[in-house]
C-alpha positions as a Python dict, from the first residue, in 0.01 Angstrom:
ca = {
    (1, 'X'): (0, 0, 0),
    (2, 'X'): (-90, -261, 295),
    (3, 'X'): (89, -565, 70),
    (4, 'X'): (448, -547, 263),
    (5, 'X'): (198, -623, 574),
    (6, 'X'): (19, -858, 407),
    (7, 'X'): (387, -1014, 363),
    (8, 'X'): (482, -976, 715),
    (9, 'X'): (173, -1182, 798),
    (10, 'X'): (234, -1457, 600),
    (11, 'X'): (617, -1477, 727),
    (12, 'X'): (502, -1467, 1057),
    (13, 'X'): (243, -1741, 970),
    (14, 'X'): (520, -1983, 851),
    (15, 'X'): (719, -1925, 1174),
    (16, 'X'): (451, -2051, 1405),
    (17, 'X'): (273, -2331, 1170),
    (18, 'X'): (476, -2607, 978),
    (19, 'X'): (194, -2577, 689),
    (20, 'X'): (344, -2918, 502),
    (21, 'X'): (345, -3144, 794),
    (22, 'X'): (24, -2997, 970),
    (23, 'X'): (-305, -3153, 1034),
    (24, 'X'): (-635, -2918, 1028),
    (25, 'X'): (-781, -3134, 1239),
    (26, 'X'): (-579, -3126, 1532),
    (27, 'X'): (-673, -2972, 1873),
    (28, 'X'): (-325, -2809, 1885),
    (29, 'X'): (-374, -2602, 1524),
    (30, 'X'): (-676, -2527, 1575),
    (31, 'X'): (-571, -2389, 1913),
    (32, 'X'): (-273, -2231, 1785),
    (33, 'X'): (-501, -2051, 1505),
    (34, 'X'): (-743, -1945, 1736),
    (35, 'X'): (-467, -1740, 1903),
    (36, 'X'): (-324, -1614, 1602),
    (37, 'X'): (-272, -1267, 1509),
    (38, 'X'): (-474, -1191, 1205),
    (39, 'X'): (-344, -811, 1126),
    (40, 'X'): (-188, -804, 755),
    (41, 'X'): (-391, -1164, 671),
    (42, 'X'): (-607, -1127, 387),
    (43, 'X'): (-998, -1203, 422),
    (44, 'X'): (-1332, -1255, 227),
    (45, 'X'): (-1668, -1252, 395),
    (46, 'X'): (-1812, -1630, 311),
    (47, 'X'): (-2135, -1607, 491),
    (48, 'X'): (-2332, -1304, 679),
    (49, 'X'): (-2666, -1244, 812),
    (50, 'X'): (-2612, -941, 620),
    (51, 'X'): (-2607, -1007, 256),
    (52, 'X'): (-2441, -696, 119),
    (53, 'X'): (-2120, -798, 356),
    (54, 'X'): (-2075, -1130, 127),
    (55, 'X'): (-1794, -1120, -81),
    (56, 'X'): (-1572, -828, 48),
    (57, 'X'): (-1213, -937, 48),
    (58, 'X'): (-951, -717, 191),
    (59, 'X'): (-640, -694, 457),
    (60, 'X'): (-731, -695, 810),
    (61, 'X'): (-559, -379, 941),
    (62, 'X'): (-749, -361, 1284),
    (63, 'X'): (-972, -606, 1451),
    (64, 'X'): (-1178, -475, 1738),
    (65, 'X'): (-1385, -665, 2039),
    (66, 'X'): (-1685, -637, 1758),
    (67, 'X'): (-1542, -580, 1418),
    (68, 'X'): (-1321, -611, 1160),
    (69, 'X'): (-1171, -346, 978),
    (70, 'X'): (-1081, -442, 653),
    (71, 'X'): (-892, -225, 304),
    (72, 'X'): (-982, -327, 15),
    (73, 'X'): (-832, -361, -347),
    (74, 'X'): (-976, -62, -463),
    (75, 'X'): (-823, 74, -130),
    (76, 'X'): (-1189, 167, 91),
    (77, 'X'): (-1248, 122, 389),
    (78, 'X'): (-1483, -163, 489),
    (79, 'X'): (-1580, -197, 843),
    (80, 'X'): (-1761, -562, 919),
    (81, 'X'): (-1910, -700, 1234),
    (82, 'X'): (-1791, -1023, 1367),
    (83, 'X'): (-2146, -1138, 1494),
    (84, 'X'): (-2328, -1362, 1281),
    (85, 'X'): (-2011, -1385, 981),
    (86, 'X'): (-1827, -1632, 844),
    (87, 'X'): (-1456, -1561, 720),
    (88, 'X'): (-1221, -1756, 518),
    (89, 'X'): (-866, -1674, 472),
    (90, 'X'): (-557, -1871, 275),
    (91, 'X'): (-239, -1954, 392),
    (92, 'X'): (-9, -2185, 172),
    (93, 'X'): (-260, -2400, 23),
    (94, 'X'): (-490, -2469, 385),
    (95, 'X'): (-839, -2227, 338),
    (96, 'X'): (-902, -2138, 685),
    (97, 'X'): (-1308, -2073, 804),
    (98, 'X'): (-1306, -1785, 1086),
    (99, 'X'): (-1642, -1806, 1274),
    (100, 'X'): (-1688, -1448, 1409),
    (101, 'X'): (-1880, -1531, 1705),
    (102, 'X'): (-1643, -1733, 1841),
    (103, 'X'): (-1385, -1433, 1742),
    (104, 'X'): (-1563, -1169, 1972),
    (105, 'X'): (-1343, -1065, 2232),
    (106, 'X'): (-1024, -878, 2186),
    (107, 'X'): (-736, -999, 2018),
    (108, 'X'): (-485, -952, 2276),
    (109, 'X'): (-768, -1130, 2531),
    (110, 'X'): (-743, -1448, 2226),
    (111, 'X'): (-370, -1506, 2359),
    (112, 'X'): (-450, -1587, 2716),
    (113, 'X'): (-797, -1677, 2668),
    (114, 'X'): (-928, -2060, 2727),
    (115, 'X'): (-1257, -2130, 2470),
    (116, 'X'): (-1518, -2359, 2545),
    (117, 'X'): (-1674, -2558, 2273),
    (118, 'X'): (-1963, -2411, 2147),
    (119, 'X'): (-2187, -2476, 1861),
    (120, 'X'): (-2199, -2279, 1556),
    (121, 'X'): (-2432, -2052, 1385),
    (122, 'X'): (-2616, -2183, 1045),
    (123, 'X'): (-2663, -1854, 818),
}
């Protein structure tokens, strides 16, 4: 059911990144994926202080100051906290690692936001 936005996402995805040419490294992708939109991307949960949150995979259909809501395959509902998790999404053939701690604020705050360097949590 959530596939054609799943779709959408990925399109969208290609418009603002050059995937062949890019390099993951680079202050300017990582700045430009840090102000992504994420709604319709598919995730897994790689790492949580919470083990039962490990290995849900679903499409991000809403992403709050907190958490993110994700559906699953078997179409549920799955509601996860971005403190102390570790995401990972695909796009082309680049695996992308989503910290959620440095994720909590809203996403339409990401846009305009400036980050500060910070250092990450060990789960």
């Amino acid at each position: 059911m959530y596939l054609p936005v799943h779709q959408l996402w990925k399109d969208y995805m290609t418009e603002i990144v050059d995937f062949k040419r890019v390099d993951p490294s680079n202050a300017n992708f990582q700045d430009l994926m840090l102000k992504a939109d994420y709604h319709g991307a598919i995730l897994s949960v790689w790492k949580s202080k919470c083990p039962s949150y490990v290995g849900i995979r679903g499409i991000l259909i809403q992403e709050t100051k907190n958490t993110m809501k994700l559906i699953t395959e078997e179409n549920k509902l799955k509601i996860i906290p971005k403190a102390n998790t570790v995401f990972m999404l695909e796009v082309e053939d680049l695996t992308i690692t989503i910290y959620g701690n440095h994720f909590r604020v809203k996403p339409s705050m990401r846009t305009t936001r400036k980050f500060k360097e910070r250092a990450t949590i060990d789960l």
